[in-house]
C-alpha positions as a LaTeX table, in Angstrom:
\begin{tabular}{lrrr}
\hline
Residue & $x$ (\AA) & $y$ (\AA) & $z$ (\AA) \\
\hline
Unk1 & 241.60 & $-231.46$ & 138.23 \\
Unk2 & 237.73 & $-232.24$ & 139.26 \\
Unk3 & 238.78 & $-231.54$ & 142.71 \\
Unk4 & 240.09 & $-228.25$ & 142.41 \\
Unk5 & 236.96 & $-226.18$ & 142.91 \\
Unk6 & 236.60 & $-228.55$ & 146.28 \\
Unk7 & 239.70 & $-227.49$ & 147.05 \\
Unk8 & 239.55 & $-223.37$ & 146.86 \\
Unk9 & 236.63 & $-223.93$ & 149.20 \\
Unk10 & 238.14 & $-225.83$ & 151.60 \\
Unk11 & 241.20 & $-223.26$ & 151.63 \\
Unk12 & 238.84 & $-220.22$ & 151.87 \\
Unk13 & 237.56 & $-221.82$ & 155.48 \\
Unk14 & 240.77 & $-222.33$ & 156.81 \\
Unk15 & 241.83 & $-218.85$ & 156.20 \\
Unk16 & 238.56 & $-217.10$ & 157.64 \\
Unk17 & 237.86 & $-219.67$ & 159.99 \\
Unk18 & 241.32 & $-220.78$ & 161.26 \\
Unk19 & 243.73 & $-217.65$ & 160.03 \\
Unk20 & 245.65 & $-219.93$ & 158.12 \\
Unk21 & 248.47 & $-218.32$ & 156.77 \\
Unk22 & 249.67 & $-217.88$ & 153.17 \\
Unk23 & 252.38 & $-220.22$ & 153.42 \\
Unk24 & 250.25 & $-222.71$ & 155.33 \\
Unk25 & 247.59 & $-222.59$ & 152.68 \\
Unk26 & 249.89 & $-223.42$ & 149.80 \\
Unk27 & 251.21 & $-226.29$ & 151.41 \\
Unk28 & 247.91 & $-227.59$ & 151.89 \\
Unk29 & 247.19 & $-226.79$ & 147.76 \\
Unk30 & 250.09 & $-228.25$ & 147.02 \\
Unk31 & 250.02 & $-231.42$ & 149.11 \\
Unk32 & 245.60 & $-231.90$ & 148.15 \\
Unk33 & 246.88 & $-231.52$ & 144.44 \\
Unk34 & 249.33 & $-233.78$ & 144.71 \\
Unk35 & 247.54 & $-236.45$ & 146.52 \\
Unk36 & 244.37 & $-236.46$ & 143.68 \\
Unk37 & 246.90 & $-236.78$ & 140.69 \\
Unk38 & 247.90 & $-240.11$ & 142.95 \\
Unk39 & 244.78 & $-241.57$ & 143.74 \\
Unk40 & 243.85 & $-241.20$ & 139.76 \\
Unk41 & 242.33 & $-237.60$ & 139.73 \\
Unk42 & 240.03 & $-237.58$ & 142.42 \\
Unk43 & 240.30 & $-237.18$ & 146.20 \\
Unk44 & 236.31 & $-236.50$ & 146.64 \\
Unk45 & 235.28 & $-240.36$ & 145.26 \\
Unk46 & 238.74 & $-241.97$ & 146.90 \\
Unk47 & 238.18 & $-244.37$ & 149.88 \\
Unk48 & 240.28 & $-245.38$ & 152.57 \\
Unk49 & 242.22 & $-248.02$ & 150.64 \\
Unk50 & 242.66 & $-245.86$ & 147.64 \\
Unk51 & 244.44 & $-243.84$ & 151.00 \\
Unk52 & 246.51 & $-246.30$ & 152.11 \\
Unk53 & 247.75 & $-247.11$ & 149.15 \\
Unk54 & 249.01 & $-243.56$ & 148.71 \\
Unk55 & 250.06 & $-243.15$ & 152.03 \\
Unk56 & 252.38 & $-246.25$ & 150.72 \\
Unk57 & 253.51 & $-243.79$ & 148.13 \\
Unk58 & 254.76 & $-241.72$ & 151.21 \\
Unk59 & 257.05 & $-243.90$ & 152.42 \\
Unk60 & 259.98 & $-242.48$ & 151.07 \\
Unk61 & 259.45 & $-238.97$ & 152.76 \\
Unk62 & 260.49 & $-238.15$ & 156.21 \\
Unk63 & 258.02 & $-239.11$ & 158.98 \\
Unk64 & 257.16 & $-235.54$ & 159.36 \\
Unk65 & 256.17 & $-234.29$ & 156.00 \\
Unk66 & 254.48 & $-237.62$ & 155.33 \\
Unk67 & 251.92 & $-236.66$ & 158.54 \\
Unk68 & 251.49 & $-233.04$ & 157.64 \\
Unk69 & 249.90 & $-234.61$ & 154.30 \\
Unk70 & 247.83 & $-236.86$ & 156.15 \\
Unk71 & 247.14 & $-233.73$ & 158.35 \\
Unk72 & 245.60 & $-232.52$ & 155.66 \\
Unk73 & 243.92 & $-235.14$ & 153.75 \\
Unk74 & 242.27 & $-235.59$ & 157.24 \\
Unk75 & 241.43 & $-231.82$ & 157.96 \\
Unk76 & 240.27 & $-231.88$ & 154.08 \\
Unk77 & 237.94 & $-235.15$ & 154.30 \\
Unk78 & 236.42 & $-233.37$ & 157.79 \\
Unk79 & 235.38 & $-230.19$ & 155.67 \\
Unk80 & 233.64 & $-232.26$ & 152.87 \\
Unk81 & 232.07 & $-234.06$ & 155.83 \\
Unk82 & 230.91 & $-230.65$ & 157.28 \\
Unk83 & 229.61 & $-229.80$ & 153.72 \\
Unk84 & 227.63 & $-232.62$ & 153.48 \\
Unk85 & 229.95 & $-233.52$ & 150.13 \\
Unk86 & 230.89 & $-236.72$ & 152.28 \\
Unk87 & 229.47 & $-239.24$ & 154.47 \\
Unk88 & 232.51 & $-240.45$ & 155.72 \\
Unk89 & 236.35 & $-239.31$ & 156.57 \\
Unk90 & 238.22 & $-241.85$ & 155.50 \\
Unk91 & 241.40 & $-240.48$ & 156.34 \\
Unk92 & 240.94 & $-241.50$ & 159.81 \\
Unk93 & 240.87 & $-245.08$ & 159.41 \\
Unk94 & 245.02 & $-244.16$ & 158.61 \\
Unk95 & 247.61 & $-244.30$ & 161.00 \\
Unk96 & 249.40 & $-241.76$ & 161.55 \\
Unk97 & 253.22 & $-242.32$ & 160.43 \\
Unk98 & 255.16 & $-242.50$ & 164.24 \\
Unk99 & 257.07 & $-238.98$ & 164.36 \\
Unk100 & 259.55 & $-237.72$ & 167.15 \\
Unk101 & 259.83 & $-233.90$ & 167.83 \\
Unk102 & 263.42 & $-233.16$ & 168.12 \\
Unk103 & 264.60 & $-231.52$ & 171.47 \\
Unk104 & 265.32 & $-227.90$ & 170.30 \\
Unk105 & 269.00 & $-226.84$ & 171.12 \\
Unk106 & 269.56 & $-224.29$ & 174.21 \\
Unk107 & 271.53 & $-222.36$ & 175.43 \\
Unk108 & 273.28 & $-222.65$ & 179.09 \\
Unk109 & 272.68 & $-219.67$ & 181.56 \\
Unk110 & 276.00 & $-218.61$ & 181.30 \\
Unk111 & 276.50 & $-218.83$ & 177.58 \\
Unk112 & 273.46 & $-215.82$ & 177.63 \\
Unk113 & 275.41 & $-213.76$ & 180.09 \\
Unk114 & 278.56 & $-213.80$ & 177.89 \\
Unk115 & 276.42 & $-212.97$ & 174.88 \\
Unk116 & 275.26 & $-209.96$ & 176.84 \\
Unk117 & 277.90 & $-208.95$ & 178.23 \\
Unk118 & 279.63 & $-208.76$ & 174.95 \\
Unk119 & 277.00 & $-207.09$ & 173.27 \\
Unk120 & 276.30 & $-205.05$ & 176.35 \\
Unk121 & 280.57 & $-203.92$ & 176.94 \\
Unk122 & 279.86 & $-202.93$ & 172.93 \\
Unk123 & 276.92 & $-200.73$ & 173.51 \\
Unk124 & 278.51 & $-199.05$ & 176.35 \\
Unk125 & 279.65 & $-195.59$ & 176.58 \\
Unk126 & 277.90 & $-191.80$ & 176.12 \\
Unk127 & 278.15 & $-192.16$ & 172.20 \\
Unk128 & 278.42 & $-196.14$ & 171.55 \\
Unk129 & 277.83 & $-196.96$ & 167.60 \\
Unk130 & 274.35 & $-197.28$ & 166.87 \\
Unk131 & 275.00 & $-200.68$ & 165.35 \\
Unk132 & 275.86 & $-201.81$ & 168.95 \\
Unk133 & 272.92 & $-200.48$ & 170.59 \\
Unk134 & 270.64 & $-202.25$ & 167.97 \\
Unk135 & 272.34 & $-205.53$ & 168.24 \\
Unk136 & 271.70 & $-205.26$ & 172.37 \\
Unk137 & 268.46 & $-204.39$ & 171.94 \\
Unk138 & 267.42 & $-207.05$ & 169.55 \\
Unk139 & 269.01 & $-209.72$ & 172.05 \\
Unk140 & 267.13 & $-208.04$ & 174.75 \\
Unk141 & 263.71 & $-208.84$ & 172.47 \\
Unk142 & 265.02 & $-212.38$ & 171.56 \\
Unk143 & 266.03 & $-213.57$ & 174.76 \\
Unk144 & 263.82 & $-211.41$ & 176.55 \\
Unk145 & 260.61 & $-211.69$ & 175.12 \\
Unk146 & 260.84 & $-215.02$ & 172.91 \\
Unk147 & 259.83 & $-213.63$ & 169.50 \\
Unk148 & 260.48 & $-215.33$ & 166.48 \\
Unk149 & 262.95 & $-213.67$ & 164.21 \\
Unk150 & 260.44 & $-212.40$ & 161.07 \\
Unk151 & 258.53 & $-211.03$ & 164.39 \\
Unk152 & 261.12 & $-208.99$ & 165.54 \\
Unk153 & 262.62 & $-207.56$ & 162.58 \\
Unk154 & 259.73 & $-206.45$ & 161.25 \\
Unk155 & 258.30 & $-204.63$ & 164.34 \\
Unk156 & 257.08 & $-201.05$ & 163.74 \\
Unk157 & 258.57 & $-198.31$ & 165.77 \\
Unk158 & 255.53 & $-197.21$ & 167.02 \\
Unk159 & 255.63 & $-200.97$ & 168.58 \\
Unk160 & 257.37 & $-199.76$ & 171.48 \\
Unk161 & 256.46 & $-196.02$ & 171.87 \\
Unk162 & 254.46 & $-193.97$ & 174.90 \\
Unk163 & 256.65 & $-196.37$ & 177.74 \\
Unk164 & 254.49 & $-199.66$ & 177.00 \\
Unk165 & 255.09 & $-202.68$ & 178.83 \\
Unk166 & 254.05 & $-205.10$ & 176.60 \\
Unk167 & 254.81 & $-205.76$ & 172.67 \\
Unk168 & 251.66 & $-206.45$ & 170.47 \\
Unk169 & 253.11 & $-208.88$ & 167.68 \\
Unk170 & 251.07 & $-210.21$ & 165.03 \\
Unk171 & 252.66 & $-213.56$ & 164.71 \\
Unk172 & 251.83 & $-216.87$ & 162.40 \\
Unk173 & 248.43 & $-217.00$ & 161.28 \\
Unk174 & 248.09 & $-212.88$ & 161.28 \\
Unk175 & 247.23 & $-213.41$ & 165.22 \\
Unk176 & 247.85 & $-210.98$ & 167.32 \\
Unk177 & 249.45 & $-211.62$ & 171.21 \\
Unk178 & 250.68 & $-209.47$ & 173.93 \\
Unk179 & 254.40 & $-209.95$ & 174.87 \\
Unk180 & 256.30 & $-208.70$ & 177.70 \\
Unk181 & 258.69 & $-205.88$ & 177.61 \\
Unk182 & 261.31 & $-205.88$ & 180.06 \\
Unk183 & 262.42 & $-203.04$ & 182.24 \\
Unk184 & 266.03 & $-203.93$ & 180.64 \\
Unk185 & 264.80 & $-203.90$ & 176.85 \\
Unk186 & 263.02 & $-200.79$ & 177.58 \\
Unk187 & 265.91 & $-199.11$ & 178.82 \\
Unk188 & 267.67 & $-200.05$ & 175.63 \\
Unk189 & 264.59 & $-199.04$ & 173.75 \\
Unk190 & 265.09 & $-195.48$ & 175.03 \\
Unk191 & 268.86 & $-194.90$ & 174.16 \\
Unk192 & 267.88 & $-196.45$ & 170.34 \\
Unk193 & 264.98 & $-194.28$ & 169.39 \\
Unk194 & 267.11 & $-191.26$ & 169.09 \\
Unk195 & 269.23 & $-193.09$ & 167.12 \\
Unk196 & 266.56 & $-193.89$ & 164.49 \\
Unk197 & 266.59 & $-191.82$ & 161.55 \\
Unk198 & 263.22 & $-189.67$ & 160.86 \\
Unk199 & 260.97 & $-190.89$ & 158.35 \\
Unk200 & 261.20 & $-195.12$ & 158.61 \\
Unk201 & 258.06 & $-196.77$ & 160.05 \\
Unk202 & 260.66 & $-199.59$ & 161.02 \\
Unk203 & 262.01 & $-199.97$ & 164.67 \\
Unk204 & 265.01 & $-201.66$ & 162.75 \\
Unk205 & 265.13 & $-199.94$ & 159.67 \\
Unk206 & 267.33 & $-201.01$ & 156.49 \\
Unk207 & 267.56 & $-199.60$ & 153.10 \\
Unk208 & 263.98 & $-199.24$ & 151.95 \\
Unk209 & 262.55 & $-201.53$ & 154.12 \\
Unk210 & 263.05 & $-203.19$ & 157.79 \\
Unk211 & 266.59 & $-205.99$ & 158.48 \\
Unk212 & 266.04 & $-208.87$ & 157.06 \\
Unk213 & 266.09 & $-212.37$ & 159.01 \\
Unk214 & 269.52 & $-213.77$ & 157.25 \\
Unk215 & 271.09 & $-210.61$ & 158.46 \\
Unk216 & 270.27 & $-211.13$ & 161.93 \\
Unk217 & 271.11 & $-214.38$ & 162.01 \\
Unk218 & 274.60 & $-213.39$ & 160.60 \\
Unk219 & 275.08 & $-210.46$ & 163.52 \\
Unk220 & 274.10 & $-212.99$ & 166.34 \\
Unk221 & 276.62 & $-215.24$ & 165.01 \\
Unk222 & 278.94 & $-212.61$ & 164.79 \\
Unk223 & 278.67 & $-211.55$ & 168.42 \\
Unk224 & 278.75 & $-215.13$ & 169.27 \\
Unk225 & 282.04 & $-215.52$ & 168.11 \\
Unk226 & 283.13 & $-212.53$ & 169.96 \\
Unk227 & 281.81 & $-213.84$ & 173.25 \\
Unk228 & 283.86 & $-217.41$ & 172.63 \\
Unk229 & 280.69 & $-219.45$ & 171.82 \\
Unk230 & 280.58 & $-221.94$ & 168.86 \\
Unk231 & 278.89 & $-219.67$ & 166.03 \\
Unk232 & 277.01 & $-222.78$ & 165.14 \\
Unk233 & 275.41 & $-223.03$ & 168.17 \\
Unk234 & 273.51 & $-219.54$ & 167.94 \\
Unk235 & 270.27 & $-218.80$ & 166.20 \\
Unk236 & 267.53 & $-216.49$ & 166.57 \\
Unk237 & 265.67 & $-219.48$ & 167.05 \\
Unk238 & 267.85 & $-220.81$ & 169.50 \\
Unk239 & 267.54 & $-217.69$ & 171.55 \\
Unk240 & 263.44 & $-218.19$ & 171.46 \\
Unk241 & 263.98 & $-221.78$ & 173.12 \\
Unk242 & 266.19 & $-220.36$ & 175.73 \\
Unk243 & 263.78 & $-218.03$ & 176.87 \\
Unk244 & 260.88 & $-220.76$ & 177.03 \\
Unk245 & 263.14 & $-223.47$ & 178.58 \\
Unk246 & 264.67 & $-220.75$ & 180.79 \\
Unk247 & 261.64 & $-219.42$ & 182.08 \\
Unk248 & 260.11 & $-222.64$ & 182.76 \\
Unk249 & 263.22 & $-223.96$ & 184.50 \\
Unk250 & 262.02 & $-220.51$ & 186.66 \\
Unk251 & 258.57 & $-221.73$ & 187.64 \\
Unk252 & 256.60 & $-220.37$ & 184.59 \\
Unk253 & 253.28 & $-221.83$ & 183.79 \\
Unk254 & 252.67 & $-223.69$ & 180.33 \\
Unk255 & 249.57 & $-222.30$ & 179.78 \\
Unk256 & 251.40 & $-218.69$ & 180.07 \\
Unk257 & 254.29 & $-219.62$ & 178.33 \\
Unk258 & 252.13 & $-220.65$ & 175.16 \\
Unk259 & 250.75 & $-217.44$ & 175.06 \\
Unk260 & 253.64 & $-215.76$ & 175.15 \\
Unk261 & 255.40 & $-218.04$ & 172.67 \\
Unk262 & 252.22 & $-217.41$ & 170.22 \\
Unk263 & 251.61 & $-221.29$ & 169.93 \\
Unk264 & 248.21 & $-222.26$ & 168.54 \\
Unk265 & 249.01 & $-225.80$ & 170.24 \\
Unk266 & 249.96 & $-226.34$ & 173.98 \\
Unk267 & 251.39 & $-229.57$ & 172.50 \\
Unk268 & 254.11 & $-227.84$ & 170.75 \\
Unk269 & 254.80 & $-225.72$ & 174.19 \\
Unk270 & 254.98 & $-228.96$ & 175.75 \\
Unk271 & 258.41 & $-229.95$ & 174.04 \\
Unk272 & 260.20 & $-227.34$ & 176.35 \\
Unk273 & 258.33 & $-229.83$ & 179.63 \\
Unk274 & 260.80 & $-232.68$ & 178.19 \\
Unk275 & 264.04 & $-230.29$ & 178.16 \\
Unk276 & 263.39 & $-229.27$ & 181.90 \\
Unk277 & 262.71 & $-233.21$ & 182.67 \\
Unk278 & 266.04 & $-234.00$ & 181.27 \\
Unk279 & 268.33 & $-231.30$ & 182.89 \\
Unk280 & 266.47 & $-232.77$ & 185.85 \\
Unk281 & 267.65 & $-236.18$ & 185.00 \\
Unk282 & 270.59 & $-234.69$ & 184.51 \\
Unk283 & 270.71 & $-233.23$ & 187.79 \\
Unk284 & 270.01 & $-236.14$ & 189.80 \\
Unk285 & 272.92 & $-238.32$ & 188.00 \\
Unk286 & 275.40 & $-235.69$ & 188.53 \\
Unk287 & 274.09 & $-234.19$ & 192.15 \\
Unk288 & 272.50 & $-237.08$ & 194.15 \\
Unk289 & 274.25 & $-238.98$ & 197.00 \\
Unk290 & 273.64 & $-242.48$ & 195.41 \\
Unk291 & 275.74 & $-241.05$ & 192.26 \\
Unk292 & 278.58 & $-240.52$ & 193.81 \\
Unk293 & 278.32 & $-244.76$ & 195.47 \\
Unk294 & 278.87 & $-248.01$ & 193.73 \\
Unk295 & 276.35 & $-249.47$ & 192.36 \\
Unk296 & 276.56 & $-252.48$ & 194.84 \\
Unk297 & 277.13 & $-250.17$ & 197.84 \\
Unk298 & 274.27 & $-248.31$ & 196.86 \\
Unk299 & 272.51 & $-251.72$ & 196.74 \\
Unk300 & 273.38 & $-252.92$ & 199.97 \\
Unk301 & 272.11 & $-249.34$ & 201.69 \\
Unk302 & 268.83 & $-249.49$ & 199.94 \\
Unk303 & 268.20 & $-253.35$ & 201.55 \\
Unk304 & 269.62 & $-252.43$ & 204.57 \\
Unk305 & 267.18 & $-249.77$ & 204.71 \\
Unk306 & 264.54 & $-251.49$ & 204.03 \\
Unk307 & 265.15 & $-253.82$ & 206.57 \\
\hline
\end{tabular}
């Protein structure tokens, strides 16, 4: 393909210059190669009709994955334009195909209090099973500092040694953040390092190597069940939203939450803004005085009011 050298440059600046990851950069391989074999071997000499017709070709796909390859036609066109390959972008005479971000599911305040106070009834005791106190403590991370699940299972034990009171995680993109330990996860911290065997580099060791993702996701579903919640209803993932849409329910800033959340995009922390404004909706409807009137009654007060 006579773009393909094109390509591998365009890939090596968006991992030095953006910390692309590995799985980012092969989507954006696959989706460049894919695009030149459609627009007759050559994204570097297409134009913006040669794009819209492929973009036609897209119509098929989900809304989604068709405007992550436009994303990337776009950031593509931008770095020939920077190389002086290009005088033009024209990827951004396109529209972009009309997504909506799905609401994440969350979990109520009291479905996280029966969750812990299964798990915690499990883990209590002088000599509770180890098992126990590693399932509390990775719900204390989850819920309690809002890190994704490949995050927390592969933290290294020195992660939370020498009483710290923040986590550093090196999240998507090989970025490092600060996260906040809680007083309660710490606590938990301290009755599980004695439990660790000598030797793993892994705060949650397994086998050879640190718990894998699917087998979290099985335990919390597991201890779900136990506390009387739908199984299907509890993620690891779900337990990151509840701690964003809990905290800003609290009075947490956005900018702060992002950080904490390890989003390169305040839009993306900006999805947990509409879940608050609904529950708020919500709470109006179910809580105000004019929900519990007629609507005509209701009617009549406002005019007479205004009177």
């Amino acid at each position: 393909m006579s773009d393909g050298p094109l390509i591998d440059r365009f890939l090596e600046m968006m991992a030095a210059e953006r910390g692309a990851s590995r799985n980012t950069l092969a989507a954006y391989r696959r989706d460049l190669v894919q695009a030149g074999e459609l627009v007759c071997g050559s994204l570097e000499r297409a134009d913006a009709d040669d794009l819209r017709a492929l973009m036609a070709e897209y119509r098929s796909l989900a809304a989604s994955s068709a405007a992550r390859k436009l994303s990337a036609l776009r950031q593509f066109y931008a770095f020939l334009l920077d190389e002086g390959e290009r005088g033009d972008n024209p990827a951004l005479d396109i529209a972009r195909p009309a997504t909506r971000r799905p609401l994440p599911r969350i979990l109520t305040h009291e479905d996280v209090e029966r969750l812990f106070a299964q798990a915690g009834e499990a883990a209590a005791g002088e000599a509770p099973p180890a098992n126990a106190v590693r399932l509390l403590l990775l719900l204390e991370l989850l819920y309690g500092s809002g890190l994704r699940a490949s995050e927390l299972v592969s933290l290294p034990r020195r992660a939370v040694t020498g009483g710290r009171e923040f986590l550093i995680i090196r999240g998507k993109g090989d970025k490092e953040r600060l996260v906040p330990l809680s007083d309660r996860a710490r606590a938990v911290v301290d009755r599980w390092l004695p439990l660790l065997a000598d030797g793993s580099p892994w705060l949650f060791p397994s086998g050879k190597a640190h718990l894998s993702r699917v087998r979290l996701f099985q335990m919390l579903r597991e201890l779900a069940g136990r506390a009387g919640i739908d199984p299907a209803a509890i993620s690891p993932h779900v337990l990151r939203h509840a701690f964003a849409t809990h905290l800003l329910e609290g009075g947490a800033d956005l900018r702060a939450l992002q950080l904490m959340l390890g989003h390169a995009d305040i839009a993306t922390t900006e999805i947990y803004t509409h879940v608050d404004s609904r529950r708020l909706v919500e709470l109006v409807n179910r809580r105000h005085p004019l929900a519990q009137m007629e609507l005509g009654a209701a009617t009549v007060d406002v005019a007479a009011s205004s009177s």
